[in-house]
C-alpha positions, 0 to 999 in steps of 0.5 A: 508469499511467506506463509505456508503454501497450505496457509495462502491456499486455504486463506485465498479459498476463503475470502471473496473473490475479484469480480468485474474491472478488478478481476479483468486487472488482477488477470491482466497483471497475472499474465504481463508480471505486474505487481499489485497486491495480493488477494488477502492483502486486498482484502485487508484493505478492503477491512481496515478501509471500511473500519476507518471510513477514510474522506482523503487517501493517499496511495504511493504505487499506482501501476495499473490503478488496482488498489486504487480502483479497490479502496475506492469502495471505502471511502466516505461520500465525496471522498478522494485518493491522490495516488503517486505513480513515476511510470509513464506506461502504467499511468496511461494504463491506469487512467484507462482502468480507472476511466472504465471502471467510472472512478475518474472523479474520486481518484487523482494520479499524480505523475512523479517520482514519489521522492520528488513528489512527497516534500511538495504535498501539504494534504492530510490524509486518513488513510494512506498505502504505501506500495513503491520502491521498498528500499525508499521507505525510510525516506518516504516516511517522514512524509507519510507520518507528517500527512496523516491525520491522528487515528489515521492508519499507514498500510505498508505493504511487502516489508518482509521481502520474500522473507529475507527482513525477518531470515538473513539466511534468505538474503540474496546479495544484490538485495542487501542493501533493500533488506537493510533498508526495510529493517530500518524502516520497521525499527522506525515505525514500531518505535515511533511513540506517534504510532501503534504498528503491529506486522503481519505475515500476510502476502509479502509482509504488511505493517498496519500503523496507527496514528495515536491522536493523544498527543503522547511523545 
């Protein structure tokens, strides 16, 4: 988290809490040290998701399927997620998490590294989150902006890293090169004319990107 401890405190203490397969998953990654998002991050998702109504998500970090499980709750009538995930441990633990919580039919893993992976899809999305390895995003988001639909939304989640993108102060040595990485990756997309991105401190830093359908270079 990079806001104030009071700031997350009193955000957390506002907003709805998990309930049912999503709080028994939050629960679950609290105390095995899995990673998934955070509560105000989720409940960005759930926010975003509801304004653009999305038929096809694509979800790039499965681990346990809570995200997954999550955005399932914003999609339209006989919508679908394809979520990538290179973990043979977490796939298995997913698919059951996704079994219970009745959701097999609207969300498809898709087993492989997310770099191997990308090149060979050919869909069209309307909403995708990306949540892998941070220091891959550069490479990762050719794809993306490729596959996503005009007025479509990029949700990238933890691009100020603990703080270390936005404080060189911060930095620790070995995670040089990811930091560098993720400037890049924010240079990019806040550039790009094909795209409106703002970033927020919210969790560990999300950018909110969209896909402008005016044709404008």
């Amino acid at each position: 988290m990079i806001c104030y401890d009071y700031i997350n405190k009193y955000i957390r203490d506002t907003i709805k809490k998990d309930e049912g397969i999503l709080l028994e998953l939050r629960n679950y990654a609290l105390l095995n040290n899995v990673p998934i998002v955070h509560p105000e991050v989720a409940r960005l998702l759930v926010v975003l998701g509801h304004m653009v109504k999305p038929s096809k998500v694509l979800e790039i970090g499965t681990a346990i399927g809570y995200s997954s499980i999550l955005m399932s709750q914003i999609l339209n009538q006989g919508g679908i997620i394809d979520t990538i995930e290179s973990n043979d441990a977490m796939i298995d633990l997913a698919k059951e998490n996704i079994k219970i919580a009745g959701c097999k039919d609207v969300i498809n893993i898709i087993a492989g590294d997310a770099a191997e992976v990308l090149p060979c899809l050919d869909k069209k999305y309307d909403f995708i989150f990306l949540d892998a390895a941070k220091g891959q995003y550069p490479e990762f988001l050719p794809h993306c902006i490729r596959m996503l639909n005009n007025n479509g939304v990029l949700i990238s989640d933890n691009v100020l890293y603990k703080g270390m993108v936005a404080n060189e102060e911060l930095v620790v040595r070995r995670k040089k090169t990811i930091v560098k990485r993720l400037k890049d990756y924010l240079d990019t997309i806040c550039s790009d004319n094909s795209l409106e991105t703002c970033i927020l401190p919210v969790g560990d830093g999300v950018a909110v990107s969209f896909k402008r359908g005016d044709n404008i270079g």
